[in-house]
N, C-alpha and C positions, 0 to 999 in steps of 0.2 A: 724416709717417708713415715717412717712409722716410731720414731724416735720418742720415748716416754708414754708409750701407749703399753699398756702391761700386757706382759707374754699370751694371759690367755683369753685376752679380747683380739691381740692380734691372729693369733690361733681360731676364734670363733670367725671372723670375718672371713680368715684366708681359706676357709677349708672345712672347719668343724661346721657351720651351717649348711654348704653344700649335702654332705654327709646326710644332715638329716631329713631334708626339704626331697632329694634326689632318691634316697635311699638307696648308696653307695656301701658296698662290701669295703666297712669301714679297713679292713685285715689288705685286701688288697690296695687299696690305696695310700696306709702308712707304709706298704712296703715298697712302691713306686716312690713316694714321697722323700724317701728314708734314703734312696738310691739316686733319685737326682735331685733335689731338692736344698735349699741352703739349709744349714744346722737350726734346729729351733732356738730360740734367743737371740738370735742375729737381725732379726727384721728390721731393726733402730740403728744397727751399723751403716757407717759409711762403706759400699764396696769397695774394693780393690779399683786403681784405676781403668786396669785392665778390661774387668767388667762394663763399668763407665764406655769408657773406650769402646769397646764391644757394642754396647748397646746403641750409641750414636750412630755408629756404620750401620750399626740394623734398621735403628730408622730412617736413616738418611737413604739407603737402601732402597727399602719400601714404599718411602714415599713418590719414589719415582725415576 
């Protein structure tokens, strides 16, 4: 999705503008982030298909 969009414009979209707009305890949230969150630089990876996979049932899921 995010494939050749540089790391810290994809960083400002994902996260870094909530931060500032919210005015979120930026310390707490890198460390939620840091703990579930995919690795920074990976945003333009293809996932695993697993994930893929995963995410289908969840919306196939939800939708009803």
């Amino acid at each position: 999705m995010f494939a050749g969009v540089p790391d810290d414009e994809v960083r400002a979209m994902l996260g870094e503008n909530a931060l500032r707009v919210y005015r979120f305890d930026e310390a707490k949230v890198r460390a939620h982030a840091e703990r579930i969150g995919p690795p920074a630089g990976t945003f333009g990876e293809t996932p695993p298909i697993d994930n893929v996979a995963y995410a289908r049932l969840w919306r196939e899921s939800a939708a009803g």
